[in-house]
N, C-alpha and C positions, 0 to 999 in steps of 0.2 A: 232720551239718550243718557246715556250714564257719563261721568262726568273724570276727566282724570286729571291730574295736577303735577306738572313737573317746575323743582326748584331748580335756574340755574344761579351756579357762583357770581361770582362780581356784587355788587350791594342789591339791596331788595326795602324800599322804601314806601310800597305801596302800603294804603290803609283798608283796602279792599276788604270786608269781613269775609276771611276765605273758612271760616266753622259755622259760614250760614249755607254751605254748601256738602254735600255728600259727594266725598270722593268714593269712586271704585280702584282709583290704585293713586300712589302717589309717591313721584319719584323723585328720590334727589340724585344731582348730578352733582357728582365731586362736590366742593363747600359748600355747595348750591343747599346740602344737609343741613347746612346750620340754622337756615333760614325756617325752616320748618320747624325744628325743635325748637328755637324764638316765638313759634304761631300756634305752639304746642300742639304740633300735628307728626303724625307717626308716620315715618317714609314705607312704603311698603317691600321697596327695593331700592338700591344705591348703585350709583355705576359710575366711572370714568376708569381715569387715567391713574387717579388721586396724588395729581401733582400740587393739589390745591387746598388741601381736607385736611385740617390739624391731625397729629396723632391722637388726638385725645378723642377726639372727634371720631373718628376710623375705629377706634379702641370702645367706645359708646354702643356703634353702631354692632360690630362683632359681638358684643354680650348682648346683645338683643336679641340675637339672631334674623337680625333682616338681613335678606334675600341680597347679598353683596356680590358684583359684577364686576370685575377687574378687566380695565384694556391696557396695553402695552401703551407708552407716552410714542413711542412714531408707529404714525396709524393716520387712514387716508380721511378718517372722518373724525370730525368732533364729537366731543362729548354729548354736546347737546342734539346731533343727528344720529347718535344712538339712541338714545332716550325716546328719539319720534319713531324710530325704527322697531324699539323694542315695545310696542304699545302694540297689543293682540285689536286687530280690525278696528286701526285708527277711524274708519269714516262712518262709524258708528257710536265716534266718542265725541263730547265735547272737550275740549284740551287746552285749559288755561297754564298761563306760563308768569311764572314769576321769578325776579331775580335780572341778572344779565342788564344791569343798570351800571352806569360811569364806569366800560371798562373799557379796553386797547378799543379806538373807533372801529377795527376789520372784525372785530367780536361783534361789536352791533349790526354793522352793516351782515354777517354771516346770518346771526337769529334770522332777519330780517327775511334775506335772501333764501334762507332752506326754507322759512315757511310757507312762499310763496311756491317754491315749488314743490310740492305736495300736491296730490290732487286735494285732499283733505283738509288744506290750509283754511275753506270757509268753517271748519270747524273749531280756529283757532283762536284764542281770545288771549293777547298779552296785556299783564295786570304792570303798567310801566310807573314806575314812579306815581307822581299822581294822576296821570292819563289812564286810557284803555284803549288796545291797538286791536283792530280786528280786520279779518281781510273775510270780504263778502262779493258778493252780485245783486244781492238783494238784502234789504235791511230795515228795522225800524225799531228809532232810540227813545228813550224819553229821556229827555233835559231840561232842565231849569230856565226858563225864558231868558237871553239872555250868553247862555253858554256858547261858548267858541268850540268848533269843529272842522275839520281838513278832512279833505276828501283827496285820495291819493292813489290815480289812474296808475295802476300795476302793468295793467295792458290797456290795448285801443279799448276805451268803451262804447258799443253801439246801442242808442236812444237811452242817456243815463239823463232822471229822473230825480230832481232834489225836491220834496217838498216842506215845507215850515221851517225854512230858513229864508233868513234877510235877501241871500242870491239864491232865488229858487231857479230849477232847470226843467224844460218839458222835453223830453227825448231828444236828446242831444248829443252829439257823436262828439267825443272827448279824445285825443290822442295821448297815448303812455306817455308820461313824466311831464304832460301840461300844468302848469299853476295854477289855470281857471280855477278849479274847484279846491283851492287850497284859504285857509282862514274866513270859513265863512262863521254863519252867526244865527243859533236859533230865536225865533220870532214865537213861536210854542212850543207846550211841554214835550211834543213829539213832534220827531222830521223821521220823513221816509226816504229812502234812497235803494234806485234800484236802475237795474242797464237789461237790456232784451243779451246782451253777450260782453263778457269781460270779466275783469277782476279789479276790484277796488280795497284800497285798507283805509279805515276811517279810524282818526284819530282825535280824541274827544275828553 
């Protein structure tokens, strides 16, 4: 699967090596641009509102001539639900996301919430800070013996399956926003986690 990369605004302090990856497109959203030119990576398109994007910045991007997308600031959707929308047959993309760190809390909890609804959300990988947020059904990570992980029932999960963690699971019906499966702890360099029906975001 080809791979695409959207920066949003707010800080971006991940150490993720994102030039060990080949993007097919890579989009900054409003200041979300700066982030990128910091990672010395070339936006392919820019888009919002840009109530957020220094002029100088804006003024950068226009003599480049990248592909720049203006929307009116009242508008039913965010920035960053452009950005998903504007992505040619999302569910044949992988789509990591970076940025959108310590900003208004209904900003997080927003990221949060449009990705889940997607159908395409298990293709979505947010690089948070020094976490990595993904929303899956099925999955298998490798970790550092040792490393902490939250497992975080999106919806009811039916016979969710943790294995090579401290609290492993054998098919196990999990209800949306239980704690069960929150702070666990791997016991090897790989856990697998998988549900016959659901959606889960693991955070690691």
């Amino acid at each position: 699967m080809n791979n695409v990369l959207i920066s949003l605004s707010g800080n971006c302090s991940t150490s993720y090596e994102l030039k060990e990856l080949t993007f097919d497109e890579i989009i900054g959203v409003d200041n979300g641009t700066a982030h990128l030119f910091d990672r010395s990576l070339i936006p392919s398109k820019v888009l919002g509102d840009f109530d957020s994007i220094t002029p100088d910045l804006l003024e950068k991007v226009e003599n480049m001539n990248i592909d720049l997308i203006s929307y009116e600031p009242n508008k039913d959707k965010t920035d960053f639900e452009l950005s998903l929308d504007s992505i040619n047959e999302p569910e044949e993309k992988n789509i990591y996301i970076i940025g959108g760190e310590e900003g208004e809390i209904d900003h997080l909890f927003s990221i949060f919430s449009l990705v889940i609804n997607y159908e395409f959300a298990t293709n979505v990988t947010w690089l948070y800070m020094d976490k990595t947020i993904i929303f899956r059904n099925n999955v298998s990570i490798f970790l550092n013996e040792g490393s902490k992980f939250s497992v975080v029932p999106i919806t009811s999960l039916n016979s969710l399956t943790i294995s090579g963690a401290k609290w492993n699971l054998n098919e196990e019906n999990i209800e949306a926003g239980s704690s069960k499966t929150l702070r666990n702890e791997s016991v090897e360099n790989q856990i697998m986690i998988s549900c016959n029906e659901g959606l889960f975001s693991v955070i690691y």
